[in-house]
Each structure stands twice: as structure tokens, then as C-alpha cells.
mmCIF file of the N, C-alpha and C atoms, coordinates in Angstrom:
data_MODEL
# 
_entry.id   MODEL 
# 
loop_
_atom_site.group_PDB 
_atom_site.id 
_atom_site.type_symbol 
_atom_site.label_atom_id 
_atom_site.label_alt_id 
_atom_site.label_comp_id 
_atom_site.label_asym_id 
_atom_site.label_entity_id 
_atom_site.label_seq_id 
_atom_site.pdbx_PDB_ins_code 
_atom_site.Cartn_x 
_atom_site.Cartn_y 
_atom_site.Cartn_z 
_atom_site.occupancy 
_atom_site.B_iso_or_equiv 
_atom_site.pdbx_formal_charge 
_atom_site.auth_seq_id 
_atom_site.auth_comp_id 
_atom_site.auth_asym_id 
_atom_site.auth_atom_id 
_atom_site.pdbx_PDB_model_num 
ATOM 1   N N  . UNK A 1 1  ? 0.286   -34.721 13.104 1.00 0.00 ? 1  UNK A N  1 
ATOM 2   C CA . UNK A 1 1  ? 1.210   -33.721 12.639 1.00 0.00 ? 1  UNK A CA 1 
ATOM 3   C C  . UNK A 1 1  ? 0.650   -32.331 12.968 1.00 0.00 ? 1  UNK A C  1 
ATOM 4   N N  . UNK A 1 2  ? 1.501   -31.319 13.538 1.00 0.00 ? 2  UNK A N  1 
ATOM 5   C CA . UNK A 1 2  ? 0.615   -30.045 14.022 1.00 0.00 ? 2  UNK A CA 1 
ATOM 6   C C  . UNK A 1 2  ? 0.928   -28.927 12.823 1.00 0.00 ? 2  UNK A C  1 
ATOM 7   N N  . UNK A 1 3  ? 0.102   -28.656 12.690 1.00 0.00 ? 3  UNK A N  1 
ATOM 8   C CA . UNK A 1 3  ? -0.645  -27.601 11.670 1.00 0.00 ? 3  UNK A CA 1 
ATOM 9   C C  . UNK A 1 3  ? 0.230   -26.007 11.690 1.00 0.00 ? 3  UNK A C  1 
ATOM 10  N N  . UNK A 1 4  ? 1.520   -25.499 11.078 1.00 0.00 ? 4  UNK A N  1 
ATOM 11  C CA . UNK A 1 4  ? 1.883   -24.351 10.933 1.00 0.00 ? 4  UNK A CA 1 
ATOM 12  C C  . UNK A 1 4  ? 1.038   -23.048 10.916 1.00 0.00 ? 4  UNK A C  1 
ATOM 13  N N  . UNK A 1 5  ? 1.607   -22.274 12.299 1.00 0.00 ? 5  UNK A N  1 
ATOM 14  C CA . UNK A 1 5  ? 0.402   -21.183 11.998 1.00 0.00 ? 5  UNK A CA 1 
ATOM 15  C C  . UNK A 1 5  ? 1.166   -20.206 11.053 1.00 0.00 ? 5  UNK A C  1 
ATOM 16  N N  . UNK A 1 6  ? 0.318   -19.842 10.674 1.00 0.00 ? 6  UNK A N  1 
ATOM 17  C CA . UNK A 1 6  ? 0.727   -18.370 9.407  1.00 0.00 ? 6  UNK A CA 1 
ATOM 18  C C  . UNK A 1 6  ? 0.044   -16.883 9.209  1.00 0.00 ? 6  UNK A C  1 
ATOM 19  N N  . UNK A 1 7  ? 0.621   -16.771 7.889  1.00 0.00 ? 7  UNK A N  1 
ATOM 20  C CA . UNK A 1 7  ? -0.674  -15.384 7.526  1.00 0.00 ? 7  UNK A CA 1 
ATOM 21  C C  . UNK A 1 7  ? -1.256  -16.989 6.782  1.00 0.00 ? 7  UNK A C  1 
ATOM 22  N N  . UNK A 1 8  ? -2.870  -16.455 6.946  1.00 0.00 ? 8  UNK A N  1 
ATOM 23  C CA . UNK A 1 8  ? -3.879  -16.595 5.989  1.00 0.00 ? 8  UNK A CA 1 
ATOM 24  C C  . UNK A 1 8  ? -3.824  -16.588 4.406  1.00 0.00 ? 8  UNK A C  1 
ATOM 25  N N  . UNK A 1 9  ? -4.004  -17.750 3.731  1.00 0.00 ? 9  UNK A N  1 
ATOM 26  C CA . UNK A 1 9  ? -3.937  -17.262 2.461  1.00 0.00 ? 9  UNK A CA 1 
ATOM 27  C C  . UNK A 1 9  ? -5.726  -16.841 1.852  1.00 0.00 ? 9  UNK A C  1 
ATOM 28  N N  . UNK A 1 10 ? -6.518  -16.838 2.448  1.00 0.00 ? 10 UNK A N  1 
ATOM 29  C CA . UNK A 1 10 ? -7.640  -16.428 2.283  1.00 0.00 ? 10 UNK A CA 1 
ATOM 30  C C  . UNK A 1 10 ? -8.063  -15.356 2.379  1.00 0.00 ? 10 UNK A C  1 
ATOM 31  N N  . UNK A 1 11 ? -7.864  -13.999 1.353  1.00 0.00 ? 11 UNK A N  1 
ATOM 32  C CA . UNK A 1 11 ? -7.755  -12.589 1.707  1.00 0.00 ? 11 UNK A CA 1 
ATOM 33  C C  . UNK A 1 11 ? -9.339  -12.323 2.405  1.00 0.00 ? 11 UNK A C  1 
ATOM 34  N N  . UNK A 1 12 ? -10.586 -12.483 2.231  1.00 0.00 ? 12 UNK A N  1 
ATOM 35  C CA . UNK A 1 12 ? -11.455 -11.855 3.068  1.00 0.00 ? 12 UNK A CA 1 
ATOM 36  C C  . UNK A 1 12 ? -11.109 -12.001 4.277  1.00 0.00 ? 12 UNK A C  1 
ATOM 37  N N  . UNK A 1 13 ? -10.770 -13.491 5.206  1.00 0.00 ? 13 UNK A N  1 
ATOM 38  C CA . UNK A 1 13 ? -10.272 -13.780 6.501  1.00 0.00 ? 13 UNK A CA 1 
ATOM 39  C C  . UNK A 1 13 ? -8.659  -12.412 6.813  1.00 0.00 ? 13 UNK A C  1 
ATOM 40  N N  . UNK A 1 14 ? -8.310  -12.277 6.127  1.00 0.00 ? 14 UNK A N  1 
ATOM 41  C CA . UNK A 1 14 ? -7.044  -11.316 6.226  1.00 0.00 ? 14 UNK A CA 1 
ATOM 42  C C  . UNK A 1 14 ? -7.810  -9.849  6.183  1.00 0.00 ? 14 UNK A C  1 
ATOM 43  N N  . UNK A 1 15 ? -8.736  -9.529  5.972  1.00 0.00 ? 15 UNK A N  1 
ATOM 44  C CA . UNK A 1 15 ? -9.157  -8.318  5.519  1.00 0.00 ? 15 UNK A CA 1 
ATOM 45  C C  . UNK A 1 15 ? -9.515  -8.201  7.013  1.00 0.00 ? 15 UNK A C  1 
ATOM 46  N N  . UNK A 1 16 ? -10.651 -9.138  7.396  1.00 0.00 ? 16 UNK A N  1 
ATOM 47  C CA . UNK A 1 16 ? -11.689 -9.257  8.742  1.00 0.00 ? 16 UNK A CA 1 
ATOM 48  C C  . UNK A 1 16 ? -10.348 -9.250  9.556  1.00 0.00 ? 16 UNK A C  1 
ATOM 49  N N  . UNK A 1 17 ? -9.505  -9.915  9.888  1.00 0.00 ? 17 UNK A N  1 
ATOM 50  C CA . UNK A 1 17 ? -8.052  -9.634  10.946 1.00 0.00 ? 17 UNK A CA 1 
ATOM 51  C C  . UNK A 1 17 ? -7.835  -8.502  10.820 1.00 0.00 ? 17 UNK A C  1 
ATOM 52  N N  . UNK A 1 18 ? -7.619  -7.820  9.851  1.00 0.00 ? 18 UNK A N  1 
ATOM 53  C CA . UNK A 1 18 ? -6.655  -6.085  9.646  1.00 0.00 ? 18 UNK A CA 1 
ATOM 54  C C  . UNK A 1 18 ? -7.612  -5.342  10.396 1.00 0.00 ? 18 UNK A C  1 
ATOM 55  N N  . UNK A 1 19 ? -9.171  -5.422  10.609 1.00 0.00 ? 19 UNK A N  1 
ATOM 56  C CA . UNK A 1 19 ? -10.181 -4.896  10.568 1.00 0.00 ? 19 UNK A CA 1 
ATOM 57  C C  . UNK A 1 19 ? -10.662 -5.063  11.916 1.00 0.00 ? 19 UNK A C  1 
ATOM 58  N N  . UNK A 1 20 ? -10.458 -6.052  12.618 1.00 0.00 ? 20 UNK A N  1 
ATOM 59  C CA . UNK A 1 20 ? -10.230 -6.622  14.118 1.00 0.00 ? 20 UNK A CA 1 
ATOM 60  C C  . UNK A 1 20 ? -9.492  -5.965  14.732 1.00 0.00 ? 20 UNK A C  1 
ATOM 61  N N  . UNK A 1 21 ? -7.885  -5.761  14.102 1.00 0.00 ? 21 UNK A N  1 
ATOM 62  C CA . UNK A 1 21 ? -7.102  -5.256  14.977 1.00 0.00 ? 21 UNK A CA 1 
ATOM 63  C C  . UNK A 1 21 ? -7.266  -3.999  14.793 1.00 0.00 ? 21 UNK A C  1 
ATOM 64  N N  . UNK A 1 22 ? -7.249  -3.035  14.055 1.00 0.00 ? 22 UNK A N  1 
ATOM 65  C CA . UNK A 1 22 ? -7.607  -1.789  14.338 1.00 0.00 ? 22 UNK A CA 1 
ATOM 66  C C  . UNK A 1 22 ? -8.511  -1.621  14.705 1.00 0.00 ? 22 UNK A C  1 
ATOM 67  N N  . UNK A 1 23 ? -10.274 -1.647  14.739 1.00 0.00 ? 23 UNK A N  1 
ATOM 68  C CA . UNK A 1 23 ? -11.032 -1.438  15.868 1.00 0.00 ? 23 UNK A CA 1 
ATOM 69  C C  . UNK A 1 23 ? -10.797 -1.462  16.965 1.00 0.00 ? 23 UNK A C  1 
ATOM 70  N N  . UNK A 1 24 ? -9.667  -2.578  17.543 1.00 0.00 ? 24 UNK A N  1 
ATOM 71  C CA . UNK A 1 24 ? -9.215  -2.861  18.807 1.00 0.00 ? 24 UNK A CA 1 
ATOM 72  C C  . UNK A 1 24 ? -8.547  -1.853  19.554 1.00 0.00 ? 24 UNK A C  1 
ATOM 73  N N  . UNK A 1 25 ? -7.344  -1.827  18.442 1.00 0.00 ? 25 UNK A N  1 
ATOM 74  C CA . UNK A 1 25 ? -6.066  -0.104  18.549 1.00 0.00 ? 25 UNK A CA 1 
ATOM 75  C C  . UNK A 1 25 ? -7.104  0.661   19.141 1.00 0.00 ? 25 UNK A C  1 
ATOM 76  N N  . UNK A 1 26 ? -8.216  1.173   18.285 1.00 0.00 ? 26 UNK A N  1 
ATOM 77  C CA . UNK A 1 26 ? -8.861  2.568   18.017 1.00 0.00 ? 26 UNK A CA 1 
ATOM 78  C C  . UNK A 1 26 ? -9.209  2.573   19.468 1.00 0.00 ? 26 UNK A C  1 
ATOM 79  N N  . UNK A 1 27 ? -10.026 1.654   19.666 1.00 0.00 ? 27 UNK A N  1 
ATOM 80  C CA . UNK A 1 27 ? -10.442 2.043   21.310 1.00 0.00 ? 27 UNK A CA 1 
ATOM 81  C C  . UNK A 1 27 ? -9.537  1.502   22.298 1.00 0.00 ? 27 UNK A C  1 
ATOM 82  N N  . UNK A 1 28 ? -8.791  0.749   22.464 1.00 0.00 ? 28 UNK A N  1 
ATOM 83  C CA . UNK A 1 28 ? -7.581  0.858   23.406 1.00 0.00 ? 28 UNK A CA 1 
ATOM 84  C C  . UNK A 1 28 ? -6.536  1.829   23.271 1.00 0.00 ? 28 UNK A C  1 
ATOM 85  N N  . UNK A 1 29 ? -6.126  2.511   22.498 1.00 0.00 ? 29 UNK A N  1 
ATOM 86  C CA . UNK A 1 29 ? -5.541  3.778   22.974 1.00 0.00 ? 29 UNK A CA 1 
ATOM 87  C C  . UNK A 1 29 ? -5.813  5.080   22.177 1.00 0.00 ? 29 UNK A C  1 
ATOM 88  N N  . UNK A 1 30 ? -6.618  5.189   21.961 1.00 0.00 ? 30 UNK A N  1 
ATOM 89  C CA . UNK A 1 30 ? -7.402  6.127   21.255 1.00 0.00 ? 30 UNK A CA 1 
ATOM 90  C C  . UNK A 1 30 ? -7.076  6.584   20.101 1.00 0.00 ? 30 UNK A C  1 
ATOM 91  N N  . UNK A 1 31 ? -6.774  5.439   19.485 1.00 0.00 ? 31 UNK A N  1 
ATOM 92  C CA . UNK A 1 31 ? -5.927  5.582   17.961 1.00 0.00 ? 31 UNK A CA 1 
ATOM 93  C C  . UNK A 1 31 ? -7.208  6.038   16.751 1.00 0.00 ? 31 UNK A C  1 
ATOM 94  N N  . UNK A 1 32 ? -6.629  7.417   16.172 1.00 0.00 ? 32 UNK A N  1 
ATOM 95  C CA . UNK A 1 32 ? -7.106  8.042   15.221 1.00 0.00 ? 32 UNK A CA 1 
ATOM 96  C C  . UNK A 1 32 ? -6.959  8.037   14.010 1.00 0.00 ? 32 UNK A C  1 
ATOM 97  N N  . UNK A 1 33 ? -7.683  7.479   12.856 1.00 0.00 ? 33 UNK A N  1 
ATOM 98  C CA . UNK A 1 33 ? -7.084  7.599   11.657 1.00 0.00 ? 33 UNK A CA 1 
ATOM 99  C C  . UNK A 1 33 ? -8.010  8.721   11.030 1.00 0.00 ? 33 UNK A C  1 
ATOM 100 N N  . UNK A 1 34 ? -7.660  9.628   10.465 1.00 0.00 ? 34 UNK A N  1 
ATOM 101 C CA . UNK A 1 34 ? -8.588  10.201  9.458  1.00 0.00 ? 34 UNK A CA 1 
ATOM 102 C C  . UNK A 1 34 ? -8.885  9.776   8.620  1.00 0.00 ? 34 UNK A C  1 
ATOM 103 N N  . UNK A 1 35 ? -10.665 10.116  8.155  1.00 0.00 ? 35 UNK A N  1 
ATOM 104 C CA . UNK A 1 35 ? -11.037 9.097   7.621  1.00 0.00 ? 35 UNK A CA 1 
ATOM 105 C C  . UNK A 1 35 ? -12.073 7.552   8.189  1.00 0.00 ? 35 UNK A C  1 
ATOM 106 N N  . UNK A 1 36 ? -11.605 7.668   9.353  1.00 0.00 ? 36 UNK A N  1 
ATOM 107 C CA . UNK A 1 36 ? -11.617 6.117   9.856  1.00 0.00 ? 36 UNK A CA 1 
ATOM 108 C C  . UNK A 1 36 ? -13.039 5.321   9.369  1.00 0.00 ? 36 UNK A C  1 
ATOM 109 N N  . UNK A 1 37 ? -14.317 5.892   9.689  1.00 0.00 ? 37 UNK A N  1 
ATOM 110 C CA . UNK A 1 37 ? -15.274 5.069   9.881  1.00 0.00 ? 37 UNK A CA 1 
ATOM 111 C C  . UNK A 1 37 ? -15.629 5.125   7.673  1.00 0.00 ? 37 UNK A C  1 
ATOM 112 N N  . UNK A 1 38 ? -14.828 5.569   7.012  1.00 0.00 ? 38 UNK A N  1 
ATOM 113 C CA . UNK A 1 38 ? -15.268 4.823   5.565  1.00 0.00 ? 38 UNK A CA 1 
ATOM 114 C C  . UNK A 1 38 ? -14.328 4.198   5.312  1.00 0.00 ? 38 UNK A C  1 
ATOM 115 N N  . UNK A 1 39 ? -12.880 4.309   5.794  1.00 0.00 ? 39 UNK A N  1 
ATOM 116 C CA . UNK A 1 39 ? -11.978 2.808   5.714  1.00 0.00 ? 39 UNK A CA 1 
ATOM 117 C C  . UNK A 1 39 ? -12.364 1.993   6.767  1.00 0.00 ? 39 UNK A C  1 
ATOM 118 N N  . UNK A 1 40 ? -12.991 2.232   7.413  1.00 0.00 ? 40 UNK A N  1 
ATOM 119 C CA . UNK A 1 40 ? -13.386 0.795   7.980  1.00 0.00 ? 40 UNK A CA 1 
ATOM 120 C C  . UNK A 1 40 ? -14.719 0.135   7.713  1.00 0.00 ? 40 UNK A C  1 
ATOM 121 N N  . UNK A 1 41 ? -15.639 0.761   7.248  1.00 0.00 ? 41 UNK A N  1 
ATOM 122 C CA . UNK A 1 41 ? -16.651 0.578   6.126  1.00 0.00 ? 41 UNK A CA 1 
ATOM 123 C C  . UNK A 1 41 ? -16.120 -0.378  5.394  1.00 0.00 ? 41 UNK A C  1 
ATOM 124 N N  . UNK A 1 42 ? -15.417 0.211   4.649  1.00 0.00 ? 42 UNK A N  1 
ATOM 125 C CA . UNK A 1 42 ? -15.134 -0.257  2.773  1.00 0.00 ? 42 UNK A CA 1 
ATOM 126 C C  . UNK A 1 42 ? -14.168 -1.538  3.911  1.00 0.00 ? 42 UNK A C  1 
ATOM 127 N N  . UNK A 1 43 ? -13.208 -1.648  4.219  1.00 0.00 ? 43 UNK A N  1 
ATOM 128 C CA . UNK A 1 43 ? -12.938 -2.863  4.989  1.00 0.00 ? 43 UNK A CA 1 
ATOM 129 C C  . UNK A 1 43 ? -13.376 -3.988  5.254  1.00 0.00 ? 43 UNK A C  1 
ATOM 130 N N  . UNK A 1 44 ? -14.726 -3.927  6.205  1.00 0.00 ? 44 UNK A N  1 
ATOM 131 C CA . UNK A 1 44 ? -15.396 -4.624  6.461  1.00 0.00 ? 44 UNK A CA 1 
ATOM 132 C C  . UNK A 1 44 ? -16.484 -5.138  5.349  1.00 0.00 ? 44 UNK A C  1 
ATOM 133 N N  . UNK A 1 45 ? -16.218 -4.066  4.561  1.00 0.00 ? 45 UNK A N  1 
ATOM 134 C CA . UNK A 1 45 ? -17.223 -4.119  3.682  1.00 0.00 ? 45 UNK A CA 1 
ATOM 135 C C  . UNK A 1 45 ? -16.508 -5.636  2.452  1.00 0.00 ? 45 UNK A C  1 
ATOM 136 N N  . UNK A 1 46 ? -15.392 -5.237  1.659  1.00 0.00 ? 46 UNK A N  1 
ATOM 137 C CA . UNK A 1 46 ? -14.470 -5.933  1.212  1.00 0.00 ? 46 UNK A CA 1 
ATOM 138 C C  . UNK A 1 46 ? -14.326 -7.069  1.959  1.00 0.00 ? 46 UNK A C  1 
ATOM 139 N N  . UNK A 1 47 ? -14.363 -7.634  3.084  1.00 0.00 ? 47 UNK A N  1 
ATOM 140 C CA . UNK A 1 47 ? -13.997 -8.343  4.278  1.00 0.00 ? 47 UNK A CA 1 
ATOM 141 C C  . UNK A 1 47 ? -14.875 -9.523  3.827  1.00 0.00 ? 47 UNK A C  1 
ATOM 142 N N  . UNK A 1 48 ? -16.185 -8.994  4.322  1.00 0.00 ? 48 UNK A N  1 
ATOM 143 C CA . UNK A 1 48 ? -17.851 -9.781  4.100  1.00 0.00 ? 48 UNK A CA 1 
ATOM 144 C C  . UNK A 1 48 ? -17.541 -10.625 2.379  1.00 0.00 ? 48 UNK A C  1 
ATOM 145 N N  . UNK A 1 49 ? -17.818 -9.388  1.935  1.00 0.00 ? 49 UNK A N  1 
ATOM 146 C CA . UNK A 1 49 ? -17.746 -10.561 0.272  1.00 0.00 ? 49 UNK A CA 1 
ATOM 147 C C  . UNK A 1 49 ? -17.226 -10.771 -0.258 1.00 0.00 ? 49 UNK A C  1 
ATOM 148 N N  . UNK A 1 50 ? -15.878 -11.000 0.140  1.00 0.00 ? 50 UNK A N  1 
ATOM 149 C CA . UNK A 1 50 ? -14.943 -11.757 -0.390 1.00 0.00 ? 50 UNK A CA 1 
ATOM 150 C C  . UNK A 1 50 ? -15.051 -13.048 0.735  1.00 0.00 ? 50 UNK A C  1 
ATOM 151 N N  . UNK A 1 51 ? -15.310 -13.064 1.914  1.00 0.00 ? 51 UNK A N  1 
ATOM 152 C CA . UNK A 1 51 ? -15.599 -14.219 2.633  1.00 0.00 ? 51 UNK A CA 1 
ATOM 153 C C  . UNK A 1 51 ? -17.330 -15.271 2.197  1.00 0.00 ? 51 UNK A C  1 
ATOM 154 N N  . UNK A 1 52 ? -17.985 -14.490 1.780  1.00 0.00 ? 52 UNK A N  1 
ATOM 155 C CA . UNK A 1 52 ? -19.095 -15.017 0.864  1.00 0.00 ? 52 UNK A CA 1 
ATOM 156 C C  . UNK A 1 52 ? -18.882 -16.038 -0.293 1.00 0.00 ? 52 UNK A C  1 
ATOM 157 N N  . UNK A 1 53 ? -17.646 -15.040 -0.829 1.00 0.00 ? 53 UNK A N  1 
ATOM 158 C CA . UNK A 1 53 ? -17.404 -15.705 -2.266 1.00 0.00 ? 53 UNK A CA 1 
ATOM 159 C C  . UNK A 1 53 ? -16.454 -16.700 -2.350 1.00 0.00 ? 53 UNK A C  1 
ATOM 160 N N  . UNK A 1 54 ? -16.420 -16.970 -0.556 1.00 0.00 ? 54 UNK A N  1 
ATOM 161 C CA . UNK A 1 54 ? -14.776 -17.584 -0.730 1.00 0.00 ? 54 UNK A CA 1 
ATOM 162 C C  . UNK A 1 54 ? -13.698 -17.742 -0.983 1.00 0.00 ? 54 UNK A C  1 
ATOM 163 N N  . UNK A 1 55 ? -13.303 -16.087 -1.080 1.00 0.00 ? 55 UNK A N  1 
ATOM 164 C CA . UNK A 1 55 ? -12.162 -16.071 -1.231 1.00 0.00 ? 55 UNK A CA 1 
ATOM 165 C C  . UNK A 1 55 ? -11.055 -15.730 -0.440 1.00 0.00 ? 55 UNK A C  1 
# 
């Protein structure tokens, strides 16, 4: 039986995706957020231990 792809119900894995794709944006077209490198901190940061804790 093949396996439905989806969103993730595992928010650290959803955090690390959001966090993937904008690094990606940022340097493929020189996408700017103000701010960027402590939301993407706290992101990655949120990302990590909640994937630790399994959640």
C-alpha cells in the first residue's frame, strides 16, 4: 500500500523544512528578511529540540 505524502505531523521536522526552504530562497534570489540571521537562529534553534525531544 503506498504511503500518502503530506505536511508532517512532527513539528521539529516542520520547523527544519520552513528553515531549509528559506535558507535556500535567501541565497537563490537574494531574498531578504530583516532580522534574518536571529529568526533563523531561534528556528533552527526550536527545530533541533523539539526533534531531540521528539516531537
Amino acid at each position: 500500500m503506498a504511503k500518502k505524502m503530506g505536511i508532517t505531523k512532527n513539528l521539529g521536522m516542520l520547523l527544519l523544512s520552513i528553515w531549509l526552504i528559506l535558507t535556500g530562497l535567501m541565497q537563490l534570489v537574494d531574498f531578504a528578511i530583516p532580522s534574518a540571521n536571529i529568526i533563523m537562529g531561534l528556528l533552527a534553534l526550536a527545530a533541533g529540540v523539539l526533534i531531540l525531544l521528539g516531537k
